[in-house]
MOPAC internal coordinates of N, CA, C and O (Angstrom, degrees):
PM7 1SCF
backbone

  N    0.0000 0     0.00 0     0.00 0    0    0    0
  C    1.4455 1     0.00 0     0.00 0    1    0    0
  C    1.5276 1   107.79 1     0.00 0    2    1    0
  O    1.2310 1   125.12 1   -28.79 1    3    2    1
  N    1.6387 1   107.77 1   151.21 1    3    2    1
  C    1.9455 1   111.27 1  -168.27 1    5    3    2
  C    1.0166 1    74.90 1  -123.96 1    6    5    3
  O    1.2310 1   128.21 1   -53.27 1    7    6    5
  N    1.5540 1   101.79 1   126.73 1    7    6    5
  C    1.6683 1   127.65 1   156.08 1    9    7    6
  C    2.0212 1   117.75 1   -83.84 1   10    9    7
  O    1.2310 1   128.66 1   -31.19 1   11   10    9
  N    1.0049 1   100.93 1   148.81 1   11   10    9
  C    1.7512 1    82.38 1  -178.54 1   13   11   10
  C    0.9547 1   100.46 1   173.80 1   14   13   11
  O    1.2310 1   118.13 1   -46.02 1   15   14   13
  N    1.5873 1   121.17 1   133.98 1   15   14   13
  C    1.4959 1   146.59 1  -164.28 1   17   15   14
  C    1.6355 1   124.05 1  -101.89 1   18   17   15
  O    1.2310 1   130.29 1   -90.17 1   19   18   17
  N    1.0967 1    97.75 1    89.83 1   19   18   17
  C    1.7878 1   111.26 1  -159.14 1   21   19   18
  C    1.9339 1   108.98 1  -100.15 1   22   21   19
  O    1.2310 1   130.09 1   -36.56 1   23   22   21
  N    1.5589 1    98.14 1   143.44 1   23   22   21
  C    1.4138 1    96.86 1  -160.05 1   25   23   22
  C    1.5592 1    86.57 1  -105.20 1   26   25   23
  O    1.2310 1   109.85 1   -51.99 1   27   26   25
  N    1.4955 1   136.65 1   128.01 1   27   26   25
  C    1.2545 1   143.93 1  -157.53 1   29   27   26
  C    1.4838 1   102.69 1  -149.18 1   30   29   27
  O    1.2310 1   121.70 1   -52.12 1   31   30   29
  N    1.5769 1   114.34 1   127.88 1   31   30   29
  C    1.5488 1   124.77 1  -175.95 1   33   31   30
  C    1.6525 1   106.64 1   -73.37 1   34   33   31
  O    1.2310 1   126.39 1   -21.21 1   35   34   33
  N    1.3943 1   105.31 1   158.79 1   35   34   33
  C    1.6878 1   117.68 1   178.54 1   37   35   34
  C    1.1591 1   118.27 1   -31.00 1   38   37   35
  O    1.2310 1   122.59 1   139.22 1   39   38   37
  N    1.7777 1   112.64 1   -40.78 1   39   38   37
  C    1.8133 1   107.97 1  -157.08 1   41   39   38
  C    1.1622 1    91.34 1  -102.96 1   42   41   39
  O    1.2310 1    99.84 1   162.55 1   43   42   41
  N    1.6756 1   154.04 1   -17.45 1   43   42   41
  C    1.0327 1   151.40 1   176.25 1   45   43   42
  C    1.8611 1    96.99 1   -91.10 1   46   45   43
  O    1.2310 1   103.63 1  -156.55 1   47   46   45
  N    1.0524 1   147.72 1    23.45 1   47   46   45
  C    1.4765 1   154.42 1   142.29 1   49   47   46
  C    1.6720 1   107.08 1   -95.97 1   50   49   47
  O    1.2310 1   125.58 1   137.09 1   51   50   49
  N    1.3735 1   106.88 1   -42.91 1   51   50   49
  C    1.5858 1   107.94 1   171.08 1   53   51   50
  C    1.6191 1   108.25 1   -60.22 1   54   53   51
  O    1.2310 1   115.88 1   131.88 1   55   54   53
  N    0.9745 1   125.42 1   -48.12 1   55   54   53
  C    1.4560 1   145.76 1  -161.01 1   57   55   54
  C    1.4834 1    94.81 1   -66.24 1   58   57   55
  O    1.2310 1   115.39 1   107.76 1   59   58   57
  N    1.3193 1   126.34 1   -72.24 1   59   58   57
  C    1.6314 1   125.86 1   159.41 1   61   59   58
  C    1.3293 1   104.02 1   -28.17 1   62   61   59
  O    1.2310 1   110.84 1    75.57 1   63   62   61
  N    1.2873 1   134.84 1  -104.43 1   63   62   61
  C    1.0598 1   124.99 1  -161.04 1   65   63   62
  C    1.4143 1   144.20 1   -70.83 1   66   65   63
  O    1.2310 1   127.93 1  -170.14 1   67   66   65
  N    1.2965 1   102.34 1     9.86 1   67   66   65
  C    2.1751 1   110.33 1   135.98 1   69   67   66
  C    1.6136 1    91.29 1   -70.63 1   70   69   67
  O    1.2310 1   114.07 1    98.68 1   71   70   69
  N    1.2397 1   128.84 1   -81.32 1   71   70   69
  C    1.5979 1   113.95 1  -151.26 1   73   71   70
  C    1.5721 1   110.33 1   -51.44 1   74   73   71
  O    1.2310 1   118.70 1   141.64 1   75   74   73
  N    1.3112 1   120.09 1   -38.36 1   75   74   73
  C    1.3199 1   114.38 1   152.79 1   77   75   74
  C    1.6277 1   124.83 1   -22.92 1   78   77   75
  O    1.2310 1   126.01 1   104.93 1   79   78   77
  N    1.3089 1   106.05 1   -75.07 1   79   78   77
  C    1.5538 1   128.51 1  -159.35 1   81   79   78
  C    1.6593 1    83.86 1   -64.80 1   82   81   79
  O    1.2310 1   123.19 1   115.67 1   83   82   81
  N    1.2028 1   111.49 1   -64.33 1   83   82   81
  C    1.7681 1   106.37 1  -166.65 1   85   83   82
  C    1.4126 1   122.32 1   -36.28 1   86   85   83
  O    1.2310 1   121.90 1   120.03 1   87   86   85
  N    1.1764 1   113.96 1   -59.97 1   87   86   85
  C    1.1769 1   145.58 1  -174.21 1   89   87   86
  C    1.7947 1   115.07 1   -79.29 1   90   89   87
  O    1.2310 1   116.15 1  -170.18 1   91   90   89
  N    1.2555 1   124.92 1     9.82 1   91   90   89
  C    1.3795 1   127.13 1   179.36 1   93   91   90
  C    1.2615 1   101.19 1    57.01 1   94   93   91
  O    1.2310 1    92.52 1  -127.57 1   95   94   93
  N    0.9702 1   164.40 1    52.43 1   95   94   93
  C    1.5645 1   155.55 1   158.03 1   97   95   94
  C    0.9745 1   110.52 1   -79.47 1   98   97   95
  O    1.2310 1   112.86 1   -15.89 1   99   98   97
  N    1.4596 1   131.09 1   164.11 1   99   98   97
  C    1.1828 1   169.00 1  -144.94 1  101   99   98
  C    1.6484 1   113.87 1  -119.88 1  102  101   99
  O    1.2310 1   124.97 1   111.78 1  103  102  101
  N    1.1755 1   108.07 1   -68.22 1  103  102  101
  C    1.7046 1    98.12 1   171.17 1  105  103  102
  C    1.4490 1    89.29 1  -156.77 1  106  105  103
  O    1.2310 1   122.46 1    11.12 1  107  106  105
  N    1.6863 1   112.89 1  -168.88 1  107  106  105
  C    1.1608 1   127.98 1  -134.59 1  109  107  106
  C    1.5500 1    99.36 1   -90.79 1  110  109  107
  O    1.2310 1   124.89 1   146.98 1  111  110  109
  N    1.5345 1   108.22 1   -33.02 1  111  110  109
  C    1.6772 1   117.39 1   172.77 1  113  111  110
  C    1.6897 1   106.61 1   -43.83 1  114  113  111
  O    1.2310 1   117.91 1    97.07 1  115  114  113
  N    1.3819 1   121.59 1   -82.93 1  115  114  113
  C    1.2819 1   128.41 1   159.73 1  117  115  114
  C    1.4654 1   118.66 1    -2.81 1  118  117  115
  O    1.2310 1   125.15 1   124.93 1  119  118  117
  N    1.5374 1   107.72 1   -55.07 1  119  118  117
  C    1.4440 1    96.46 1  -163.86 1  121  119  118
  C    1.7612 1    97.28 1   -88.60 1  122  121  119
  O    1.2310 1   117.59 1   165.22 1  123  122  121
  N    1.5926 1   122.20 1   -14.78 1  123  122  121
  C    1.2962 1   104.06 1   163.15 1  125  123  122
  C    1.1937 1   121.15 1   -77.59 1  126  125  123
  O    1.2310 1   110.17 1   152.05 1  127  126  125
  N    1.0510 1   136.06 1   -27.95 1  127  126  125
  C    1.3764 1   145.58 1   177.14 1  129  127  126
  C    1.7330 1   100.50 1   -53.02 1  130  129  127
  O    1.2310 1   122.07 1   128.05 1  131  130  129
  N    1.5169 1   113.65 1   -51.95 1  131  130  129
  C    1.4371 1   111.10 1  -173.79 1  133  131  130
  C    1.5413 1   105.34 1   -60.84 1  134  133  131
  O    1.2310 1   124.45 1   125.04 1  135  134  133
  N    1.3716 1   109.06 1   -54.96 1  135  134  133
  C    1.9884 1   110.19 1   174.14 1  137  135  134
  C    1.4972 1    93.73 1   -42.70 1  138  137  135
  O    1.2310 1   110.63 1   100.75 1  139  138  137
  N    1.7215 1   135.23 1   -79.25 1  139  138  137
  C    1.0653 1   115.85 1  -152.85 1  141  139  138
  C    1.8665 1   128.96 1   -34.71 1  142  141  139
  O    1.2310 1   132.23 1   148.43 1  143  142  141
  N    1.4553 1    93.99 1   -31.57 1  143  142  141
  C    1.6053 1   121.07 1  -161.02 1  145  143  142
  C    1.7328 1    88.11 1   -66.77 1  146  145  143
  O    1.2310 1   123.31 1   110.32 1  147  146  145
  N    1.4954 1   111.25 1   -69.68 1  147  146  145
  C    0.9433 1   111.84 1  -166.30 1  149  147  146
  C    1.7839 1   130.47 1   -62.47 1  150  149  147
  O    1.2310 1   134.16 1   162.96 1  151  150  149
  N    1.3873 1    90.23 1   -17.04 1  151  150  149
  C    1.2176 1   116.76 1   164.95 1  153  151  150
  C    1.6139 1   120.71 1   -49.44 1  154  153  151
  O    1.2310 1   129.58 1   101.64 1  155  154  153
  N    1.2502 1    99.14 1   -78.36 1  155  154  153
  C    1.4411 1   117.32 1   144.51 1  157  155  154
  C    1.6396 1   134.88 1   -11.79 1  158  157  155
  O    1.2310 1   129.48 1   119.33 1  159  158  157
  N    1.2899 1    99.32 1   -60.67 1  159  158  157
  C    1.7890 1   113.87 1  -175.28 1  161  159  158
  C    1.9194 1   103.56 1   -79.94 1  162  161  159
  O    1.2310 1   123.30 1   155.21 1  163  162  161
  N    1.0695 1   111.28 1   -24.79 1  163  162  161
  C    1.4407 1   129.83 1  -176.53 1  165  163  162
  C    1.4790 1   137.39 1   -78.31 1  166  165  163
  O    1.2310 1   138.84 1   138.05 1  167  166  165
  N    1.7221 1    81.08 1   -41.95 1  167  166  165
  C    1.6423 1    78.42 1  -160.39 1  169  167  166
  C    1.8211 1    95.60 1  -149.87 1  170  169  167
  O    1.2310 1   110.74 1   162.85 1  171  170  169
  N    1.3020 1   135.02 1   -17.15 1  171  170  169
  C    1.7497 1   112.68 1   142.88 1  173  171  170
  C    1.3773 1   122.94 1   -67.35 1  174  173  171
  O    1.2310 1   121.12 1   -15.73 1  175  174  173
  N    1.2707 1   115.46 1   164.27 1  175  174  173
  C    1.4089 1   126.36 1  -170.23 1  177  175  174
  C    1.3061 1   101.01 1   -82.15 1  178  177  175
  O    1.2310 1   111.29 1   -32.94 1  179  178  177
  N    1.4026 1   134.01 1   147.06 1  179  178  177
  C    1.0863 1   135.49 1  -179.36 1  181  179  178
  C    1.6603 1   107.04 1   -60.01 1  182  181  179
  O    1.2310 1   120.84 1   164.18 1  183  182  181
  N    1.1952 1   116.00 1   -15.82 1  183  182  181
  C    1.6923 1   109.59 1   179.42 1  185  183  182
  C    1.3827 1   111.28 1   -80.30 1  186  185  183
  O    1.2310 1   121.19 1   176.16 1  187  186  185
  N    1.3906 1   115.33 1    -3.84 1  187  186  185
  C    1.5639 1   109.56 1  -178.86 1  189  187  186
  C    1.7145 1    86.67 1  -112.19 1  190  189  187
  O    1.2310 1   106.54 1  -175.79 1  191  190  189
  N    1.0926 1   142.64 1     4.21 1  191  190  189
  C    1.4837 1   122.18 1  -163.57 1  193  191  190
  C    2.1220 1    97.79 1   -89.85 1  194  193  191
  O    1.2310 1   127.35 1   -39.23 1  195  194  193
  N    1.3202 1   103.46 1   140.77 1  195  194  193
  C    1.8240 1   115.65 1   175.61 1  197  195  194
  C    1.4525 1    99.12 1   -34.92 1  198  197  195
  O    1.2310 1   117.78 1   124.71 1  199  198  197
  N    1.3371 1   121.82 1   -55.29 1  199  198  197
  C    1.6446 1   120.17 1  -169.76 1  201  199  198
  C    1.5562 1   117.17 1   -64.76 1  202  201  199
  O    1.2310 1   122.40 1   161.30 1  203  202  201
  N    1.1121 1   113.00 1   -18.70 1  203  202  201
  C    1.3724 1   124.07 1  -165.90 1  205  203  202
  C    1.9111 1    98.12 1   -76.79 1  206  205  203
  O    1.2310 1   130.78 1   134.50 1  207  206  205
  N    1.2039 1    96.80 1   -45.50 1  207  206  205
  C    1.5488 1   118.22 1  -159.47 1  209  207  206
  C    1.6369 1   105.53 1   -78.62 1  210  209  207
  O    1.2310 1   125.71 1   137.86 1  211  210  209
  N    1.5826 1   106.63 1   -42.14 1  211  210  209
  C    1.8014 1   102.92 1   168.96 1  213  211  210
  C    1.4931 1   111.14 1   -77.33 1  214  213  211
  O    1.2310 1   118.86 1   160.64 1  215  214  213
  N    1.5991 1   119.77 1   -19.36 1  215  214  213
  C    1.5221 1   112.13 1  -178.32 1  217  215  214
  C    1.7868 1    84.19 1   -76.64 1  218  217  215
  O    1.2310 1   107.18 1   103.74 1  219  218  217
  N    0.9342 1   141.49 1   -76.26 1  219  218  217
  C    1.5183 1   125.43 1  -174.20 1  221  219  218
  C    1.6629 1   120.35 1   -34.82 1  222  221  219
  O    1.2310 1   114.89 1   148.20 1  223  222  221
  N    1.5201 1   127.29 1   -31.80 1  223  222  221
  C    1.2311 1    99.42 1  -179.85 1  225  223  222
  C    1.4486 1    97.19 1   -97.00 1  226  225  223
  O    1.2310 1   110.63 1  -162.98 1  227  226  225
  N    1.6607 1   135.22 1    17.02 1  227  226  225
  C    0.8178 1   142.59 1   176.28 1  229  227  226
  C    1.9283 1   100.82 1   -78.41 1  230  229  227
  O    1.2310 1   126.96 1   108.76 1  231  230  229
  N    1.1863 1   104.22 1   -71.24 1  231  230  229
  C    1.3019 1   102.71 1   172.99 1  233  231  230
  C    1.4761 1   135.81 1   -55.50 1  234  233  231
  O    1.2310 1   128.08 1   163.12 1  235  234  233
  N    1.5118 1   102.05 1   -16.88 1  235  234  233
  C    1.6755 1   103.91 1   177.80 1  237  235  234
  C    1.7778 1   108.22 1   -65.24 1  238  237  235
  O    1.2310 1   118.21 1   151.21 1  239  238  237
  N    1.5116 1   121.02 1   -28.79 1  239  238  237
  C    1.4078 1   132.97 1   177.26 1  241  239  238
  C    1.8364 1   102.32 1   -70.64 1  242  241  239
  O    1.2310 1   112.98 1   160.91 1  243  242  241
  N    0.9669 1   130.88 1   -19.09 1  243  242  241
  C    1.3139 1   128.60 1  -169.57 1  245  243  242
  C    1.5339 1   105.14 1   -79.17 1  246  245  243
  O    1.2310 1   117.69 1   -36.00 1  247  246  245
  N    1.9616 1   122.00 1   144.00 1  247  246  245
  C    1.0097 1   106.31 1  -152.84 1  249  247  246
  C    1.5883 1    97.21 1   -93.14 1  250  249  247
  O    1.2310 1   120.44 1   -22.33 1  251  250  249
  N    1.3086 1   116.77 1   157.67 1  251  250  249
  C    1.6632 1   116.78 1  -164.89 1  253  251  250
  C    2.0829 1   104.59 1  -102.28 1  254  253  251
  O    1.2310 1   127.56 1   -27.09 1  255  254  253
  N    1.1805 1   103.05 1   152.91 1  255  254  253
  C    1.6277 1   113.13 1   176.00 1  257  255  254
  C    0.9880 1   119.75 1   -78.24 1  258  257  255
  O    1.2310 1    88.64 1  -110.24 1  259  258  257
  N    1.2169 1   168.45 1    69.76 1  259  258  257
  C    1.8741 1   165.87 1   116.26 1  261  259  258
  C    1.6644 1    82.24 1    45.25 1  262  261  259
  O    1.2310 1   116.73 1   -56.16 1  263  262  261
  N    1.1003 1   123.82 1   123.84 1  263  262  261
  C    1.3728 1   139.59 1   145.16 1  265  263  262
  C    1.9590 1   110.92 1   -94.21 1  266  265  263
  O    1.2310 1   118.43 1   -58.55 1  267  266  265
  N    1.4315 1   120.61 1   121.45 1  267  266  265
  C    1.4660 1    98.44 1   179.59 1  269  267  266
  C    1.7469 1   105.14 1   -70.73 1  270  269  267
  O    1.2310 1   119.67 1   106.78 1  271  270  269
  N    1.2808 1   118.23 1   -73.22 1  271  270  269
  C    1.1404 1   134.51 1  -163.72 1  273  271  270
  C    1.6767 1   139.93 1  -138.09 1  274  273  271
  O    1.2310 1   120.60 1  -117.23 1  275  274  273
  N    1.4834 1   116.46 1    62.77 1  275  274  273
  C    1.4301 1   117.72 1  -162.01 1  277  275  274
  C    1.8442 1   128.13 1   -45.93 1  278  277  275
  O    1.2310 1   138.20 1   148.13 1  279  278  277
  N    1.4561 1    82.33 1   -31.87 1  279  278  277
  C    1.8716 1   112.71 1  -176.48 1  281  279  278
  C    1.6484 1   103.84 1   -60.40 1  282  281  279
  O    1.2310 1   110.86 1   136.62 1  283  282  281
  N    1.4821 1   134.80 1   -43.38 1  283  282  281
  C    1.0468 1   138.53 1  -172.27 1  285  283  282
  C    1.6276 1   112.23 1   -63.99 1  286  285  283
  O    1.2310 1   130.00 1   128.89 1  287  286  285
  N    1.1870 1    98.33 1   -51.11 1  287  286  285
  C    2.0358 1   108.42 1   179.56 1  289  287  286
  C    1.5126 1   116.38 1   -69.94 1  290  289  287
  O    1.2310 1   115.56 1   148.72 1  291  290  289
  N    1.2991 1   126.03 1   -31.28 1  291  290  289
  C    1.3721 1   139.12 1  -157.58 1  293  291  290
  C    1.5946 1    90.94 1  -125.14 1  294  293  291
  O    1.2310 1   116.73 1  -167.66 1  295  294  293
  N    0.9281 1   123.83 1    12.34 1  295  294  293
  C    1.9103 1    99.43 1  -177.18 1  297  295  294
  C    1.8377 1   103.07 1   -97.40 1  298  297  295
  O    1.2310 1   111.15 1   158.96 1  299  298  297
  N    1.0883 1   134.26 1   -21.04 1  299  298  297
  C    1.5229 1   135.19 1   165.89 1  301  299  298
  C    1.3247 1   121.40 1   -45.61 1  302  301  299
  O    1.2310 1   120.10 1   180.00 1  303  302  301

């Protein structure tokens, strides 16, 4: 876990603590952590999302098919 001391204006402290209050949380980390999440699921492209990136080095281990020659059947 990254600890870290962030300097944040009035209405973005208000803003925490509705998502706080809504959401039962605990303190103010939590409720950024929940924005980050949702942040996340919303609004990067799935090519930048963590899952995207282990299903790719997931698939680089998968064993691949030998194609001989597509150009020969389809080139007429």
């Amino acid at each position: 876990m990254v600890k870290a001391v962030v300097t944040i204006n009035e209405r973005t402290n208000r803003i925490l603590n509705i998502v706080k209050a809504k959401y039962g949380l605990k303190d103010k980390s939590q409720a950024i952590n929940l924005m980050a999440q949702q942040f996340e699921a919303h609004i990067m492209e799935p090519e930048l999302r963590p899952e995207f990136i282990e299903s790719l080095k997931d698939s680089e281990t998968e064993k691949t098919v030998k194609v001989k020659n597509f150009n020969s059947r389809y080139s007429e």
